[in-house]
N, C-alpha and C positions, 0 to 999 in steps of 0.2 A: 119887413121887420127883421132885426138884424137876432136870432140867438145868441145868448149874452156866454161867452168864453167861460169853461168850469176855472174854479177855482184850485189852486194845489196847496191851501193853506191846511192845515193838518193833516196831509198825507207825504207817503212814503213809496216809493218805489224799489225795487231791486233789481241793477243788473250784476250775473254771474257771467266771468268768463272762465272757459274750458279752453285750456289754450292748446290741445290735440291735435291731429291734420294726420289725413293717412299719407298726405302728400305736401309739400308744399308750394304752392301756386307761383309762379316767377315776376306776376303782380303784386304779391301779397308785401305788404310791408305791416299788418299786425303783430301782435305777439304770440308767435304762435310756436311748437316744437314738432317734428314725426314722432306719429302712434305707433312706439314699436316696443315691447315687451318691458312697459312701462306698468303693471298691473298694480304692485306694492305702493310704488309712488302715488297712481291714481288716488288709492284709497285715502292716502295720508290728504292727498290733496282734498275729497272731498271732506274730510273730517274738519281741516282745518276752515275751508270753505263756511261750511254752518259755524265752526266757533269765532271765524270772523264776527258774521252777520249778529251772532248774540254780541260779541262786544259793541260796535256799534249801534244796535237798537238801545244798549244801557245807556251810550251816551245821549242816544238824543232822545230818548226816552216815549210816551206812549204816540202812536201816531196809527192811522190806517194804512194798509197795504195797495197802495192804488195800482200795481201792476209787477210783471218778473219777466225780463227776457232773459234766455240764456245765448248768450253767443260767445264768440270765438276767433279763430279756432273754428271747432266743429262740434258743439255741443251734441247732434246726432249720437255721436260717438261714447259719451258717456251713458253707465247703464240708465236705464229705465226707473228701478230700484234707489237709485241715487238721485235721480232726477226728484223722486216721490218725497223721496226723504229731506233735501234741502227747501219744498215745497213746505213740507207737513212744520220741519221747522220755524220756517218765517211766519205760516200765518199761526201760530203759537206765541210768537211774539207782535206780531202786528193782526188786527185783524184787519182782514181784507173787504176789500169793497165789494158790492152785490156784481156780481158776474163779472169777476176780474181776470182780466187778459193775462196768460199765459203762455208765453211767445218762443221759440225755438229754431233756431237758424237749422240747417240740414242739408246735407248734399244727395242728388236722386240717385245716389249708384243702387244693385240692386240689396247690396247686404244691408244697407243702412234703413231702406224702404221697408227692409222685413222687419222692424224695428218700429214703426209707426203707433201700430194700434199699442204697442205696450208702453210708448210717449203719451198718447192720448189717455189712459190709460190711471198713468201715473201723474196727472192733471195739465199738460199741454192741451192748451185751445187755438193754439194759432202757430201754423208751420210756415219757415219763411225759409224757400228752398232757393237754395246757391245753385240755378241752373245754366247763367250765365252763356249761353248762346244754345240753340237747335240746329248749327252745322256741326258735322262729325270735326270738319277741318279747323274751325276756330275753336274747338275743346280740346285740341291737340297743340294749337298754337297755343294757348289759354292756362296749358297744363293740368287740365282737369280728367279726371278719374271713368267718366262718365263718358256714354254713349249720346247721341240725340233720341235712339231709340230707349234706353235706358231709364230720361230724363222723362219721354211721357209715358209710359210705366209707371213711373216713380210717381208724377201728378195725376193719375188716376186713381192709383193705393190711395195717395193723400184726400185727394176730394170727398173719399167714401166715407175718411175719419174724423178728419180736421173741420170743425164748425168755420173756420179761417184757413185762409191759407195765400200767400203773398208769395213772389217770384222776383230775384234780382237777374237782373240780364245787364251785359255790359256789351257797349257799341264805342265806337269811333275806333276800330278797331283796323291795325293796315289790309290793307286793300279791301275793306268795306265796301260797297256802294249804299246807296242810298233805296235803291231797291231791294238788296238783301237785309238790310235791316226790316225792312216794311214786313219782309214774307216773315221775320223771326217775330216780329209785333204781332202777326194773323196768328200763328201758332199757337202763342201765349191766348189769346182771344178764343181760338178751338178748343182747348184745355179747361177754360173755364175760370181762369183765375180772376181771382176781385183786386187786386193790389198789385200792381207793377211799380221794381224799381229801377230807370234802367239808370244804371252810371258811365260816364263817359271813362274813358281807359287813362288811367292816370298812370304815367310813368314816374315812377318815386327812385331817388337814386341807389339808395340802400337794396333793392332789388334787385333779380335777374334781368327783367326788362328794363331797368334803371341803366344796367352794367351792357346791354348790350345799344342800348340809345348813346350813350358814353362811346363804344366802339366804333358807330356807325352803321351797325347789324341792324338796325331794329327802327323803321322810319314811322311814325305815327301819322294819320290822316293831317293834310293841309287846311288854313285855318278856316279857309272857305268852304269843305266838305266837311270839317267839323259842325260848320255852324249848321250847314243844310241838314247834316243827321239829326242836329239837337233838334232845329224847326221843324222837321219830319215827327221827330219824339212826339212833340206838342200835339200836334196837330192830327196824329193818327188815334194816340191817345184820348183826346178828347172829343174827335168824332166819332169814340166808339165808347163814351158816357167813363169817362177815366177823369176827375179831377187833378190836379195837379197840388194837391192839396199844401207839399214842400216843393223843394227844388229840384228833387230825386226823387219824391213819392206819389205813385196818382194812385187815386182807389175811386171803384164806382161806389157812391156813396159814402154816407157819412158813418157808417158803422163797420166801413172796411178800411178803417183808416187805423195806426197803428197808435192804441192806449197808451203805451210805453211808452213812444218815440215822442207822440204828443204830449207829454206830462214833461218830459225832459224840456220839451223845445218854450214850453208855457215858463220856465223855470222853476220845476218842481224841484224838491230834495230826493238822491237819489242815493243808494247804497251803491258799492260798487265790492264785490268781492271775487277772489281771483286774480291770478298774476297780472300785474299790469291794468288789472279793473283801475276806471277815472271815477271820481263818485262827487257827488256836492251836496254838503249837509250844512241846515242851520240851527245854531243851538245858542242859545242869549242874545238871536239877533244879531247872530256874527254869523256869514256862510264863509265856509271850509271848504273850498277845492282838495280832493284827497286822489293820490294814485301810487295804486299800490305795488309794492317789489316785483318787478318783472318776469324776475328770476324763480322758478318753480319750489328750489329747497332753499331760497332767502325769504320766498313770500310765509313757507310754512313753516319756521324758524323765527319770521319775524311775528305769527299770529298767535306763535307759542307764547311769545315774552311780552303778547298784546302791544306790539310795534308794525301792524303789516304794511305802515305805507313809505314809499320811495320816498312821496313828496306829500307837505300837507301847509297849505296857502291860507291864509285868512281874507278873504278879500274886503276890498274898503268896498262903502258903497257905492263911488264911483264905479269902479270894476266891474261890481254885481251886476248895477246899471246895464254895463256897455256890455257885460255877455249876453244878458237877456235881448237886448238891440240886436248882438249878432244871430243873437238863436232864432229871434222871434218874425225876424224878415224874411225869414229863408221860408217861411210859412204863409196860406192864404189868412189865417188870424192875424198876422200882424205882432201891431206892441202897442200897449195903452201908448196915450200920449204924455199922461204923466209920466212914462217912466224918459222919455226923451225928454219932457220937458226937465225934469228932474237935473238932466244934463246939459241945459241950457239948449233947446231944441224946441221953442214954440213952433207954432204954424208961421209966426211973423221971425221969425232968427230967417239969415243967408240962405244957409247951408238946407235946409228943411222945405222953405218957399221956392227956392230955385228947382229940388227935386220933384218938388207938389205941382210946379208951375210945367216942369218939360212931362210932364206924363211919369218917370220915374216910380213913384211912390203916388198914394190916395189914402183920402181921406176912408174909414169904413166903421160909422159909430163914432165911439169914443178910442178908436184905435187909430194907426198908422199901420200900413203894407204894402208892399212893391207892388207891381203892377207886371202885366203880362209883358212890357217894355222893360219894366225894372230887373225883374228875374233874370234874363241871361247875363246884364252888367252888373248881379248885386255885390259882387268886390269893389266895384268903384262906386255906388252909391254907398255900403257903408265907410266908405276910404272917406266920404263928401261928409261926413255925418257925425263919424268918432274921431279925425285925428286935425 
């Protein structure tokens, strides 16, 4: 029997970005600035931060609070106190759902670690640590802060506190093997973690490692050791009870899976507050793509004049359609089939039987989703699907 997909019809989510960094990463193409005697600005920032979130809860008016991540950036980094407070706000204006997830990105260095219990504290349930490899040598190619000893340190403190606790690690990294990844997979495994996310190393051009691929400096695994690392992923992963439950995310079990991420991916309404926050709100049956000013003192200048966003889209329902399509593949849920058929996507249309027919995608209930075949091509099965 298939458990029937929750619903996100009268609820609300909220992601907060802190867009901080004691460093910044030469992968990173986020929105993000260095943490450096920035204190005055922070405050304004978290002020304006809550007086976002009250404008937009007036717009869309009463709903439940189904979840709050903070990310970044490096939300770690903001106080404890301020964390509580932007907490205590939202559910004031939303109430929140019975044991709702509150999610926290974090890096393991040790100063940030001494910081945990007063995160927990100040109502974080769920730590999602940016540890991103366990050799000393690719944290140094990586650009990170952190030691390998450091990092399991830092996941012990977290285990003691954290009812949750999730771990991003990145591979296809140069001169990878396929073996050194295995051993960085065991490690995570010896630690104890419930959520692994790993992502493949993406060179974005805007970045340092963008700028040295450009030069030649900077060679990324071939596409045949790419592929062996991802199948490796799978397959170590889930011989040791790890779901793949997205395309980035495994958790053993159903309850280690991330509330937030799956409310966004089901197409919930989400708040988005903070520089550069993407947010998607429906209000008369119209949903709003909203993303907000990038820029630290245009976001909080624009929150004064109750203007914070860059950009703000009304999407037709066509659009609606096809985002949820892309969001919703990327997931072991799937997508109803109305919402494809809605798009002109029965089981009997071309493009939909052809995928059904090579193994790509399956049938699961009254839903559609990729398949353990479908997953590593899903750019070219949604390429076969939306355009």
């Amino acid at each position: 029997m298939i458990d029937p997909v929750p619903d996100t019809e009268g609820l609300v989510a909220l992601y907060v970005h802190w867009p901080y960094c004691a460093r910044i990463c030469p992968y990173c193409d986020f929105n993000v600035v260095r943490d450096r005697g920035r204190s005055e600005e922070q405050a304004r920032l978290v002020d304006a931060i809550i007086a976002d979130i009250h404008h937009q809860a007036e717009r869309i008016g009463p709903r439940r609070l189904a979840s709050v991540f903070f990310g970044g950036g490096t939300p770690s980094l903001l106080a404890p106190d301020a964390v509580a407070r932007i907490l205590e706000e939202a559910q004031g204006l939303f109430a929140p759902v019975e044991q709702m997830e509150v999610s926290l990105e974090a890096n393991p260095t040790d100063a940030e670690s001494a910081r945990y219990a007063a995160l927990a504290d100040a109502g974080v349930t769920r730590l999602s640590m940016g540890i991103q490899s366990f050799d000393d040598g690719a944290l140094r190619f990586l650009g990170r802060d952190h030691s390998a000893a450091s990092a399991r340190r830092a996941a012990d403190i977290a285990a003691r506190i954290f009812p949750r606790l999730s771990i991003d690690l990145i591979y296809a990294r140069p001169g990878q093997s396929v073996a050194d990844w295995k051993a960085e997979l065991a490690t995570a495994f010896d630690l104890g973690f419930e959520h692994i996310s790993p992502y493949q190393l993406t060179i974005e051009p805007t970045t340092a490692f963008g700028r040295a691929f450009a030069r030649g400096t900077l060679t990324p695994p071939d596409e045949d050791l790419s592929a062996a690392l991802y199948e490796t992923t799978q397959d170590v992963l889930e011989a040791h009870g790890f779901e793949p439950y997205e395309v980035s995310n495994h958790a053993r079990g159903v309850a280690a899976r991330s509330a937030h991420n799956l409310h966004v991916w089901r197409g919930g309404d989400y708040i988005g507050a903070g520089p550069g926050a993407h947010g998607r709100l429906t209000r008369d049956a119209v949903r709003t793509a909203t993303v907000a000013h990038r820029q630290i003192k245009t976001y909080v200048d624009g929150v004064a004049a109750q203007m914070p966003w860059n950009e703000q889209q009304d999407l037709s329902a066509q659009e609606a359609d096809e985002e949820r399509v892309l969001l919703g593949l990327r997931t072991v849920e799937g997508v109803p089939l109305q919402v494809l058929e809605r798009l002109g996507l029965s089981s009997d249309s071309e493009a939909l039987s052809d995928l059904l027919k090579d193994g790509f995608v399956e049938h699961w209930g009254p839903r559609i989703r990729a398949t353990a075949k479908g997953r590593p091509v899903l750019d070219g099965v949604l390429r076969m699907l939306l355009t």
